[in-house]
N, C-alpha and C positions, 0 to 999 in steps of 0.2 A: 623390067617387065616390058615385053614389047605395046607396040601402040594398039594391036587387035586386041589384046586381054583388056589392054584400057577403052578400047570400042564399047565392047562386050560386056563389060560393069554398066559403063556409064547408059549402056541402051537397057539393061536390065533397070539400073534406079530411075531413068527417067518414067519406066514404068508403076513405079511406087506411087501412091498417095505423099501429098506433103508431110499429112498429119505423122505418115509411115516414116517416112523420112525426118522429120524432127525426132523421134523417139530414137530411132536408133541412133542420129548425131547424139545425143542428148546421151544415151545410154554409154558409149563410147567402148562397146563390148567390141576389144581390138583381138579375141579369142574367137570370135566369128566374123569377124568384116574387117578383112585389108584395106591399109591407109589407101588404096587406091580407091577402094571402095567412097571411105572417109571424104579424099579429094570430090572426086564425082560429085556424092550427099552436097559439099558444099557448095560446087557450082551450078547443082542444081538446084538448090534455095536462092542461091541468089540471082539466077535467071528466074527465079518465079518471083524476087522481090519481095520475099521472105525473112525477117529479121533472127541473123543466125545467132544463138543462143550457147551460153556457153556450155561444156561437158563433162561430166562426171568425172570421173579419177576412171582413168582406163583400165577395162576388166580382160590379164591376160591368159587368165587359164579359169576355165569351170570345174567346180567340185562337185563332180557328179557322180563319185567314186559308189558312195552309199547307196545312191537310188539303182547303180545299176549291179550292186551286189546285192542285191534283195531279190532278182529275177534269177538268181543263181545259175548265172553266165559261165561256161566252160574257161579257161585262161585263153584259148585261140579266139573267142566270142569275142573278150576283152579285150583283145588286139587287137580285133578290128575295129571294133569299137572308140579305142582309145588310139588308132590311125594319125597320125600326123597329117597324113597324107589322104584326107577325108575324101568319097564319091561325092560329084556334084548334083547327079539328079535325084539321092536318094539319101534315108538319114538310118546306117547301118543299126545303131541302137533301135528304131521304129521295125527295120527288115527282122530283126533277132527276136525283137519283143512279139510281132505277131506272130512268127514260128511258136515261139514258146506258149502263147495262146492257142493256135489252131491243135497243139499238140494235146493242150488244156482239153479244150473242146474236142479232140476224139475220142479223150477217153469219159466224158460226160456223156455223150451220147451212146458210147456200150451199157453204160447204165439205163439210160434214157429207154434206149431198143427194149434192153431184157425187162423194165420195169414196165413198157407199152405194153410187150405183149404177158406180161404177168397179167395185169390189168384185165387187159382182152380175155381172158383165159374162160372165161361162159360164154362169149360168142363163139370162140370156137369150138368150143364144146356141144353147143347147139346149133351148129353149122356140122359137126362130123357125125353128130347121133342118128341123124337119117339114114345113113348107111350103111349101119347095123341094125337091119330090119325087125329082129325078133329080140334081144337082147342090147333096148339104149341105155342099160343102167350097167352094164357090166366094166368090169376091169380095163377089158380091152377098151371099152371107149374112151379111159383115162386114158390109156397108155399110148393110146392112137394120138387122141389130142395133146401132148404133153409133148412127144416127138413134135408133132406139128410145129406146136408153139416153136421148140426149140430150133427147129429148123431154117423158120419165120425169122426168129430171132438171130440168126448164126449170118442168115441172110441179110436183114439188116443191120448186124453190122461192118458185114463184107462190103455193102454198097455205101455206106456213109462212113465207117472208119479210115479205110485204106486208100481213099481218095483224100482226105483230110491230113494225113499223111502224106501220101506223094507230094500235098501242095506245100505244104510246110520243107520236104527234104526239095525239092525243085527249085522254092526260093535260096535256103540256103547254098544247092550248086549255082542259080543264077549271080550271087553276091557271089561267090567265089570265083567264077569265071569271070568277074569283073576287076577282081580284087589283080587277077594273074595276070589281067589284060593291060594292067597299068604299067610300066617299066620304070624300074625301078625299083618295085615295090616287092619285097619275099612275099612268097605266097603263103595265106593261113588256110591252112586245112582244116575248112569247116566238114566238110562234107562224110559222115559215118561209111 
């Protein structure tokens, strides 16, 4: 490993708290933190004159198979997920997970929309009856306000569905454009 990557750890851990930095020496999860990493932790405890502590039974792989087949991740999800070859500014399983929520959440708010304006359904009812001057009990005032409603409703969830979406498929092109940009690395084709 050249000496810049070894710069570049060691200026990120000097950023840590001690306390931060004991727990992960301590932890010794070699599944998330290269020995160089390890090295660093240690010379920066003992530049703070910090008494180094011994470490756990080294942890080289996480079993975190089950938590993320429960999100019911596609097999390309899961490759990137399970990446060797992980992003460093972001944590792919966290990118996938909110997708799969904002997806959650658009279709809670088409409910959301049609049950508001279910709800609403006498204001607008007494908001449209003026306008049938001689006849506000008649059919047509249902059928007027009923249109309305639905209209209302078609509307919102054109303006809050479709956007909730774009942002979910956006992310997922953004992770994937990242994924392509690394060399090396086969591209997984998230994107529908």
């Amino acid at each position: 490993m050249n000496n810049d990557i070894r710069t570049q750890i060691r200026s990120r851990m000097t950023l840590k708290e001690t306390d931060e930095l004991l727990e992960i020496w301590q932890n010794n999860d070699r599944a998330e933190w290269s020995d160089d990493a390890f090295e660093a932790i240690k010379e920066i405890l003992k530049e703070r004159s910090v008494d180094i502590p011994e470490q756990n039974a080294p942890i080289y792989e996480h079993k975190e198979e089950k938590e993320q087949k429960d999100y019911d991740f596609s097999n390309e999800e899961l490759r990137i997920v399970d990446n060797e070859n992980p992003p460093d500014f972001y944590d792919p399983f966290d990118v996938l997970l909110t997708t799969k929520r904002i997806d959650w959440m658009a279709k809670v708010m088409i409910v959301f929309t049609i049950l508001y304006n279910i709800i609403n359904f006498r204001t607008s009812l007494e908001m449209v009856r003026p306008y049938f001057f001689g006849n506000q009990n008649s059919a047509l005032v249902y059928v007027f306000t009923a249109l309305i409603i639905a209209l209302n409703a078609a509307l919102g969830i054109i303006v809050i569905y479709f956007p909730l979406k774009a942002l979910a498929h956006i992310l997922r092109i953004l992770m994937e454009m990242e994924f392509r940009s690394r060399k090396g690395i086969e591209p997984n084709p998230l994107v529908e």
